[in-house]
C-alpha positions in Angstrom: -37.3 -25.0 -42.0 -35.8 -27.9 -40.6 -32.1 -27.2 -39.7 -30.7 -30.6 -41.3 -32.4 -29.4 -44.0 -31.2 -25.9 -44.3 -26.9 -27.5 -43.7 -27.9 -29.8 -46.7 -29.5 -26.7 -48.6 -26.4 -24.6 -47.8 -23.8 -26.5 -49.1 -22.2 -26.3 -52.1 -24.2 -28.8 -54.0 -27.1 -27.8 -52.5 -26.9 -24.1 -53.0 -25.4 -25.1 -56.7 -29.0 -27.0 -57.3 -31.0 -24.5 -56.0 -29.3 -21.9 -58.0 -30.0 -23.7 -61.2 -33.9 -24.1 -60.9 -35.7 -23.0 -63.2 -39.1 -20.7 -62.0 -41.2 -22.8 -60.1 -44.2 -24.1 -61.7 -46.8 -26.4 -59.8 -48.0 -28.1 -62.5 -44.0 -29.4 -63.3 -43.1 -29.6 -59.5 -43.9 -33.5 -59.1 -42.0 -34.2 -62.1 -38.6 -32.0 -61.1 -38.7 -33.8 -57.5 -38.7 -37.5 -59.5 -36.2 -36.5 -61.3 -33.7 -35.6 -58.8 -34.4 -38.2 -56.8 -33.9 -40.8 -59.7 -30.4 -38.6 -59.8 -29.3 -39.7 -56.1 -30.2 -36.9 -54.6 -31.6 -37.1 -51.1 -35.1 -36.6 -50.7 -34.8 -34.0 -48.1 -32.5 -31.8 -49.5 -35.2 -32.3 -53.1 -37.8 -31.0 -50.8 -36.0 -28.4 -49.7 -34.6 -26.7 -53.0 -38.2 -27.0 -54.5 -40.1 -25.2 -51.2 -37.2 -22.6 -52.0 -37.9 -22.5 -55.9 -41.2 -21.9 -54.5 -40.9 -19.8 -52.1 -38.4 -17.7 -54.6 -40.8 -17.4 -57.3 -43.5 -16.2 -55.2 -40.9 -13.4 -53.0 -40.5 -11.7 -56.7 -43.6 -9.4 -55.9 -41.9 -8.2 -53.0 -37.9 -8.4 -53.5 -38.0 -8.6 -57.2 -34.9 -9.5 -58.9 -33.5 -9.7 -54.9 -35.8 -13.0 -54.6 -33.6 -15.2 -56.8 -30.9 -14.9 -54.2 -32.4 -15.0 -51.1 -34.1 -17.9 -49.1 -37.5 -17.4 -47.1 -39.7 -19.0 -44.7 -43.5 -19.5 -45.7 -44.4 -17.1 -42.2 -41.2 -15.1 -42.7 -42.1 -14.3 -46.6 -45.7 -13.5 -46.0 -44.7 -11.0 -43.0 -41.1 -9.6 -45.1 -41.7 -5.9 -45.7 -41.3 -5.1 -49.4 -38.2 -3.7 -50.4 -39.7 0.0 -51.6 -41.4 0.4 -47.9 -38.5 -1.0 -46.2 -36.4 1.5 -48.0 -38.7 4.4 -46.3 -37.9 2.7 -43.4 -34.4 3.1 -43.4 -34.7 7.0 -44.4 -36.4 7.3 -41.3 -33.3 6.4 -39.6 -30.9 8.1 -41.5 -32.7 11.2 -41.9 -32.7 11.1 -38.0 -28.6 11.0 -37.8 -28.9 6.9 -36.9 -25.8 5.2 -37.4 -26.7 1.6 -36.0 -30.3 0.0 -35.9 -30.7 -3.1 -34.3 -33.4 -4.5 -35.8 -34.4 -7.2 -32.9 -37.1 -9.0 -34.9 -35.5 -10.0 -37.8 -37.2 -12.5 -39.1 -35.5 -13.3 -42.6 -33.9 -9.9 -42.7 -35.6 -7.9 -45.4 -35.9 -4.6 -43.2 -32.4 -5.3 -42.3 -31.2 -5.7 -45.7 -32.9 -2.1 -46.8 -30.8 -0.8 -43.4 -28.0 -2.2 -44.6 -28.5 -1.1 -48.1 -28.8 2.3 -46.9 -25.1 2.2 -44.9 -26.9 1.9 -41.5 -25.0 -0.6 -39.3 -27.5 -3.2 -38.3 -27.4 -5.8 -35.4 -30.5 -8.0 -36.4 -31.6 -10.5 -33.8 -33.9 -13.8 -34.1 -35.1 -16.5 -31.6 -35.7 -19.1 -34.3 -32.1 -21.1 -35.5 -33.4 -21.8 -39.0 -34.7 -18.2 -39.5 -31.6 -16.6 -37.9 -29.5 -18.6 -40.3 -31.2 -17.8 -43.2 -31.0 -13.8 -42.4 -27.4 -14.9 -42.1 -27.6 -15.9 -46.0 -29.8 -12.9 -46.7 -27.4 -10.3 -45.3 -24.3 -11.6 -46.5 -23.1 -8.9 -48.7 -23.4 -6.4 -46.0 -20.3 -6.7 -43.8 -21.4 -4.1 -41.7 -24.4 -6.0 -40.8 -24.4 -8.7 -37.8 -26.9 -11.1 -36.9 -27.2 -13.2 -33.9 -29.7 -16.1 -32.6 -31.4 -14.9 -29.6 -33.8 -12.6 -27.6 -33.8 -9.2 -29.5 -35.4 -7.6 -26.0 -32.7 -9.0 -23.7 -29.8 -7.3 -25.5 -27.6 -4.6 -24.2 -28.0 -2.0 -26.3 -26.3 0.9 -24.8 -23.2 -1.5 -24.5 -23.9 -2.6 -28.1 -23.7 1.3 -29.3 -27.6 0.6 -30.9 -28.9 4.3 -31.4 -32.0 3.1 -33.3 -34.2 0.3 -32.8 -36.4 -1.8 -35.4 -38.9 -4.7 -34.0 -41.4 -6.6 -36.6 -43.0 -8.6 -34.1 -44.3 -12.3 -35.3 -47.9 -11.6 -36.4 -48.9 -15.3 -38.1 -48.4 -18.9 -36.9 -48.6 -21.6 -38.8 -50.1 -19.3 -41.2 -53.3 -17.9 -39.1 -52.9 -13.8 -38.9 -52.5 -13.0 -35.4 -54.6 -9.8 -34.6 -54.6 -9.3 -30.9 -50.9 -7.0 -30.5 -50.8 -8.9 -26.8 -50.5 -12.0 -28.5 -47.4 -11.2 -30.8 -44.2 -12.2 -30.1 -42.6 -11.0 -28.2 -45.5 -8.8 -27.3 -46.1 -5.4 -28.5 -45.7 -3.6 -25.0 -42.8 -5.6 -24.3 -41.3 -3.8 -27.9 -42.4 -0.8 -27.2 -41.2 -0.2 -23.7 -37.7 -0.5 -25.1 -38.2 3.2 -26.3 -36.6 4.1 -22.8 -34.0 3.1 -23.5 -33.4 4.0 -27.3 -35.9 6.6 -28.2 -35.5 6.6 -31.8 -37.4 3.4 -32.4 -39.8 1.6 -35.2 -42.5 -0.9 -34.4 -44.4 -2.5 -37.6 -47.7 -3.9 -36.8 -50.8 -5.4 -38.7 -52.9 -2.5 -40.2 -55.8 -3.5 -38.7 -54.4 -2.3 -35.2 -56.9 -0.7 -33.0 -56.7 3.1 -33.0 -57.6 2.9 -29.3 -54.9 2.2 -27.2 -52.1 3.4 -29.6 -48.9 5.1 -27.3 -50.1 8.7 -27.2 -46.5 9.1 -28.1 -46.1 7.4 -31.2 -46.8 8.9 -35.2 -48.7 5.8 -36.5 -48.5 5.4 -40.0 -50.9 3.5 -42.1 -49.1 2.4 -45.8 -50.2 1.6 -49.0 -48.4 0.3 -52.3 -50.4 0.1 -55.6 -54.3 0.4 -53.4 -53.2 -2.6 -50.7 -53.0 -1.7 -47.6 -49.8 -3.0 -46.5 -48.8 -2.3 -42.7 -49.5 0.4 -39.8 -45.9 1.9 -38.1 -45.1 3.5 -35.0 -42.6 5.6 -34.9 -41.1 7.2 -31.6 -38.6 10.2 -30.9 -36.2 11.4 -33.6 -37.8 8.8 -36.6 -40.9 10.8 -35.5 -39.9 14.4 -36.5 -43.4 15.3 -36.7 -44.8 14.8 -33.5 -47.3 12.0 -32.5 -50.9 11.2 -34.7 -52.2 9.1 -37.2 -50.5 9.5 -40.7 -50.9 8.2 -44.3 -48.5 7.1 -47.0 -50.0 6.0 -50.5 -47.2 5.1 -52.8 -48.2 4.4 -56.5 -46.0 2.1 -59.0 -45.0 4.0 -62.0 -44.3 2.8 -65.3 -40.5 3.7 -65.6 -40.2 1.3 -62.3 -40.3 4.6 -60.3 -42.5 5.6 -57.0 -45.0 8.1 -56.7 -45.6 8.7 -53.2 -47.9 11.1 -51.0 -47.4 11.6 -47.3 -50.3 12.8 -44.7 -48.5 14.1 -42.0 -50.1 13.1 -38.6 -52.7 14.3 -36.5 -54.8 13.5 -33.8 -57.8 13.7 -34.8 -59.4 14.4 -37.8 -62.0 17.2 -38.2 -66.2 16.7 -39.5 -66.9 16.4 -43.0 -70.0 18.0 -44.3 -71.9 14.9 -45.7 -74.7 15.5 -48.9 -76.4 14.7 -52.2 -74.4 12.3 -54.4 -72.7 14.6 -57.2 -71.0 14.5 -60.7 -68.0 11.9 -59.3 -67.2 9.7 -57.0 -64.1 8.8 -55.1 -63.1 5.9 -52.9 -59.7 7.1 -50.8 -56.8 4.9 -50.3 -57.2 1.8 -48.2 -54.7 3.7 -46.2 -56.5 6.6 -45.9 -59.5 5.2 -44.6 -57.4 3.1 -41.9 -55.5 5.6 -40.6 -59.0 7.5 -39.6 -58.3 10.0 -42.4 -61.3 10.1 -44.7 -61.9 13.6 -43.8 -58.7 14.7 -44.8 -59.1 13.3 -48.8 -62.7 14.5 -49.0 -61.2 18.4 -47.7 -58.7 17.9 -50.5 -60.7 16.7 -53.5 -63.3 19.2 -52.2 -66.3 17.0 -51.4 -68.3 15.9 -49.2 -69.5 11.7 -47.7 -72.4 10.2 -49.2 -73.3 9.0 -46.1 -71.8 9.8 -42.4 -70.3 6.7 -42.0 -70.0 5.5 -45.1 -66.2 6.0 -46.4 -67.1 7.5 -49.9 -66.3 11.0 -51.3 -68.5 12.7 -54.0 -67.8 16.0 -55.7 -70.2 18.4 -58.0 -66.6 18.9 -60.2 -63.1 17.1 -61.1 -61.1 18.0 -58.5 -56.9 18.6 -59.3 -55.2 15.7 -60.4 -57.9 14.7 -62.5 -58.5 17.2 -64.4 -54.7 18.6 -64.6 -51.7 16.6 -63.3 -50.6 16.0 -60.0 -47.4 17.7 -58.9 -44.5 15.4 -60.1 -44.1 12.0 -57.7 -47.3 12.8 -56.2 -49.9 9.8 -55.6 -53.4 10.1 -55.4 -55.1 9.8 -52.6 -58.3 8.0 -54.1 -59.6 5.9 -57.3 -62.4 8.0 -58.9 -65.9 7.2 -60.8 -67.7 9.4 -63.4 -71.3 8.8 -61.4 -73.8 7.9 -64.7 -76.9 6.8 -62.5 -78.2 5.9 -59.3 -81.1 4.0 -58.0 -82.7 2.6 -54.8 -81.4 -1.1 -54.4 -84.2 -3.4 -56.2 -82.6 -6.5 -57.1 -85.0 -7.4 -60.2 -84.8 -3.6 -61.2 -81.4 -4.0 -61.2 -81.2 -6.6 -63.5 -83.6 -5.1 -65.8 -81.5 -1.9 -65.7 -77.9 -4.2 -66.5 -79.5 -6.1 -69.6 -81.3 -3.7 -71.1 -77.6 -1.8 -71.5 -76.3 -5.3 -72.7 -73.8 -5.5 -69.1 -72.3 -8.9 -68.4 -69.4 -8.4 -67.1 -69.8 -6.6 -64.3 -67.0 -5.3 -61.5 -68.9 -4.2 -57.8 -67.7 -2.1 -55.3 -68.9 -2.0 -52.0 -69.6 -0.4 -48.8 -71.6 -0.4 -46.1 -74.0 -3.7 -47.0 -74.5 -6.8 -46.6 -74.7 -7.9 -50.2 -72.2 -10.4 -51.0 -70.6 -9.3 -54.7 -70.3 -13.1 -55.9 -74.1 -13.9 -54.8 -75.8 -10.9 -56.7 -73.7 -11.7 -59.8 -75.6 -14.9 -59.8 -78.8 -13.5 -59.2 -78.2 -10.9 -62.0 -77.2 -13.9 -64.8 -75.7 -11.1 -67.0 -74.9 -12.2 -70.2 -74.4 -9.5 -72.7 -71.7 -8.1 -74.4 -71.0 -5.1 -72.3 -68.9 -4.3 -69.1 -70.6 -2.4 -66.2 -69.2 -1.1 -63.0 -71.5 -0.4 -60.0 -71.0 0.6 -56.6 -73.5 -0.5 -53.6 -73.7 1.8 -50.5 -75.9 3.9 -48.3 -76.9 7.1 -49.1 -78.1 8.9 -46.3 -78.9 6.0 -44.3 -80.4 4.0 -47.4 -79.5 1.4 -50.1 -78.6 2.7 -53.2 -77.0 1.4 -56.2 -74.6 4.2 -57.8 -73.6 3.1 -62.2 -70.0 4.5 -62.6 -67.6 4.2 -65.0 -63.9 4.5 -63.7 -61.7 7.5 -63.9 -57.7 7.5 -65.8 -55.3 7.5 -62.6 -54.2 10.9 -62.5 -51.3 11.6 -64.0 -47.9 13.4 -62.3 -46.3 15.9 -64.3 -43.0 15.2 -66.6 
């Protein structure tokens, strides 16, 4: 954001127009910017209270009611942790006896509002003036919180009294994901080499990391919320009371407003998986799961076995627990499950024969391990009965095959 922009935005008027927008709607968005302007008010400041009405409306997935008080950044929102993971962030720290994080990536401050929240003190650092000034606005109900413009990496942080440190290094420009960790900024070893001096540290990184060339030090945790794959963390010293390995944690939206959570704790490596016939049920683990290298893991505990050796998909001859009596209370499931109703080589024209003669056409694919593009078959099929299908196309042992599920209830924790 434009700094001019941002001293207009901030001013009493300003923040006094902002305040009273309405949600943001496209379609109305030409029509709320005349209007103002016809009222005198400068055209900058217009465009910056409707980016921020925007910007607003869109951060209620992530901050929910938060959002209507907070202003973003297109790059800073679509990188802000959301406000349930950042709040397992901070319980790392506190559960570790931290008393002061600096978080030295700030960004717009959402992890170091959760720190805040949480009673950590928190020195939270950016190199960007508009984006250091609008964590400013972010975190000003927490006095105990501190943010500065400037290098994060160059601060003293022994002399600062910094027992904890969090880094969310910049992972898009101008809205292109940035995958390469040597290209973040600042760059992930430059972060990480900072655990010398405070060992209790957090790094959050794109899940899509590499598993090669992870610190042999660090517990990497892949996260989920509500099946999307969210972020990969590594965790160092004291926030890593576990030890070092690749973890998992799936956390479910409930409908009170609650979490239900389950952790993987972390390990190195993960052991063989006997792989066989396709049985009863099928089960697709978390995003997460199959990230973090942990596919083994879920098919040991619904008590199957792989379809296909490198083909992430569970199958079981019986409904595992959880399914078939509730989980333990809070708990997550690890996977989404299918009754399995029929399966078939892939044959494109048998395929349709098989969909229209069961009056399919609406039709949901899953997929794994092909080439077929979902959007392109559906057009091939021309469905157009009254019926909804679901199918999932994958190899099974090393061949196409077309598997007709229905989907499973979510498994249910107990009351």
């Amino acid at each position: 954001m434009d700094p001019e922009a941002l001293t207009r935005l901030l001013r009493p008027d300003g923040w006094a127009m902002l305040s009273a927008m309405p949600p943001y709607e496209e379609k109305l968005a030409m029509a709320m910017s005349q209007r103002l302007r016809a009222e005198g008010v400068d055209p900058g400041l217009v465009a910056a209270i409707l980016t921020q009405s925007r910007l607003r409306t869109k951060a209620r997935d992530k901050f929910g009611e938060f959002a209507d008080g907070m202003l973003f950044t297109p790059d800073g929102l679509e990188q802000a942790t959301r406000l349930p993971v950042a709040a397992r962030h901070a319980q790392r720290f506190v559960a570790a006896g931290i008393t002061k994080v600096a978080d030295l990536t700030c960004g717009i401050g959402a992890d170091a509002m959760a720190f805040a929240g949480v009673g950590l003190k928190v020195l939270a650092t950016d190199i960007d003036e508009a984006t250091a000034a609008i964590a400013t606005v972010n975190l000003r109900f927490f006095p105990e919180s501190e943010v500065r413009l400037g290098d994060g990496l160059a601060t003293d942080l022994a002399a600062e009294g910094v027992e904890g440190v969090w880094a969310d290094p910049a992972r898009r420009k101008g809205g292109a994901r940035i995958f390469d960790p040597r290209a973040y900024e600042p760059p992930l070893d430059a972060v990480w080499a900072l655990r010398s001096q405070v060992p209790a540290m957090g790094i959050k990184v794109g899940p899509g990391i590499p598993h090669a060339g992870l610190p042999e030090d660090a517990e990497t945790q892949w996260v989920s919320l509500d099946g999307h794959v969210l972020e990969a963390t590594l965790w160092f010293g004291p926030v890593a009371p576990s030890g070092p390995g690749r973890s998992v944690l799936v956390l479910t939206s409930l409908p009170d407003g609650g979490l239900a959570s389950r952790e993987l704790a972390p390990v190195a490596s993960d052991d063989d998986v006997e792989v066989g016939a396709l049985g009863a049920y099928l089960f697709e683990p978390d995003g997460a799961v199959i990230r973090a290298g942990r596919v083994a893991t879920a098919a040991r505990e619904l008590g199957g076995r792989l379809v296909d050796a490198t083909i992430a998909y569970v199958t079981t001859d019986a409904l595992p627990a959880g399914w078939s009596t509730p989980l333990p209370r809070g708990e997550a499931a690890l996977a989404t499950g299918y009754r399995v109703l029929d399966v078939m080589p892939f044959h494109l024209k048998k395929l349709r024969t098989y969909l229209r003669e069961r009056g399919v056409g609406r039709l949901t694919i899953k997929k794994r391990g092909t080439a077929v593009v979902p959007e392109q078959l559906r057009k091939q099929l021309d469905l157009r009965g009254p019926s909804e299908g679901h199918v999932v196309l994958t190899r099974i042992a090393g061949a196409q095959h077309v598997i007709v599920v229905e989907p499973l209830p979510r498994p249910r924790s107990e009351v």
